[in-house]
TIDORO-870296 format. One record per residue (C-alpha): residue in one letter; x, y, z. Coordinates in steps of 0.25 Angstrom, whole numbers, plus 5000, padded with zeros to 4 digits. Layout:
N
AXYZ
...
% end
This chain:
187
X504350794977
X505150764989
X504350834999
X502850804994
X502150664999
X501350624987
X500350584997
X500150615012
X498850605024
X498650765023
X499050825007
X498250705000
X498950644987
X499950704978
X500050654964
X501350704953
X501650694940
X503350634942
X503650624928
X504650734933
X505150684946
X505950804948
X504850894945
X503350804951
X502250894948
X501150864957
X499850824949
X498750804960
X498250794975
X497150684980
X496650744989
X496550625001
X497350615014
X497950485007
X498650385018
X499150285006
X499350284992
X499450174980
X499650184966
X499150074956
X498650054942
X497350084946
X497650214952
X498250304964
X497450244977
X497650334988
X497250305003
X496750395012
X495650405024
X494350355020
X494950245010
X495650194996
X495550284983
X496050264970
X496450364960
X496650404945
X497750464941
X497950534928
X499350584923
X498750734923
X498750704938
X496950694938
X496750604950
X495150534950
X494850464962
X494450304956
X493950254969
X493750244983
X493750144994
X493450175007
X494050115019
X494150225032
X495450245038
X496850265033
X497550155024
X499050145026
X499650085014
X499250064999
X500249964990
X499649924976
X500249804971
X499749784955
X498249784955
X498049764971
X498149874982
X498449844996
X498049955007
X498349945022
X497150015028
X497050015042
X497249865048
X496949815034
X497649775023
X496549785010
X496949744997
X496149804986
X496149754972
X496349864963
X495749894948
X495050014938
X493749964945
X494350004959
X494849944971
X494249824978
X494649774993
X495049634990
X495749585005
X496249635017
X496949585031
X496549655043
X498049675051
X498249705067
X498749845061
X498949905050
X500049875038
X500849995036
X501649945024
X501349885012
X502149805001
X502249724990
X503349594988
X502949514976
X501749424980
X501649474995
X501449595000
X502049645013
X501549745023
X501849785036
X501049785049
X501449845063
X502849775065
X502949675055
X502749645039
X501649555033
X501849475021
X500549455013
X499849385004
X499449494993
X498249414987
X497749355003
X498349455011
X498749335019
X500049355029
X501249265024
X502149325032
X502449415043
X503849495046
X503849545060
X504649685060
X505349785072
X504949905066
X503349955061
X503449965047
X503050085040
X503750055026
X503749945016
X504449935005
X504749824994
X506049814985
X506649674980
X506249574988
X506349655002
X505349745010
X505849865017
X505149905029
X505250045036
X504950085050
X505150215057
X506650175060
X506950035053
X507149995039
X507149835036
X507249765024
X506349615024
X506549515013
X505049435016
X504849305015
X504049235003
X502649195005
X502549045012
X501548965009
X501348835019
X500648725017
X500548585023
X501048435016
X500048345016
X500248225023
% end
């Protein structure tokens, strides 16, 4: 489906059954103006206007609306990492603790503007912020280190050890440094 977004601000969201690449045959629509999506065990969570939902999806393609958490104003990004979903809502970065019972706001970091990007690299996630990318605590959300970039980031992505960052015209590969923990010797 080479012309058809799975989601988009205007036609809502798409769902397809893939099992025949060659041949998707498209299973349902949510009806929302979604601005992210996600995807974890827990469900489809879908981003849109007036906040978070999250969905059930059955293999016939019968989609029941779980839950619903409001928040007003678009949020830009959505990445799931195991049972933990980070969204980038306005100046904010929420992390919600995700279960059957539903999703519960655990932290969040208020930014001078907003991430526009979000990754995952082993224990540290990464996002990017105006001209530069954050290194993050996952658990604190505490900044352990900052990468100042030329270009605004409008794309993260995480393969072997180094984050790829696309801009409008630039493409730059980053290796980031580990997490450094200080600590002063007594005496």
């Amino acid at each position: 489906v080479q012309s058809t977004k799975i989601y988009d601000r205007t036609g809502g969201v798409l769902l397809y059954e893939i099992s025949h690449p060659q041949q998707p045959r498209q299973l349902a629509r949510i009806n929302l103006k979604a601005s992210a999506i996600a995807l974890s065990s827990s469900g489809l969570i879908v981003a849109s206007s007036d906040g978070l939902r999250r969905f059930a999806v059955n293999g016939n393609g019968t989609v029941t609306e779980l839950e619903h958490y409001a928040l007003s104003g678009d949020t830009q990004q959505l990445l799931v990492a195991g049972d933990t979903l980070y969204a980038s809502h306005g100046n904010r970065l929420m992390v919600f603790g995700l279960n059957r019972a539903g999703m519960a706001l655990q932290s969040q970091l208020e930014l001078s503007a907003p991430i526009t990007a979000i990754a995952q690299e082993e224990q540290q996630l990464l996002g990017s912020h105006e001209y530069q990318v954050l290194q993050l605590d996952p658990t604190t959300l505490k900044i352990t280190g900052d990468y100042p970039m030329l270009n605004r980031i409008k794309q993260m992505q995480h393969h072997a050890d180094v984050l790829y960052l696309s801009g409008a015209t630039t493409i730059t590969a980053l290796r980031p440094l580990p997490a450094i923990t200080l600590t002063h010797a007594a005496g």
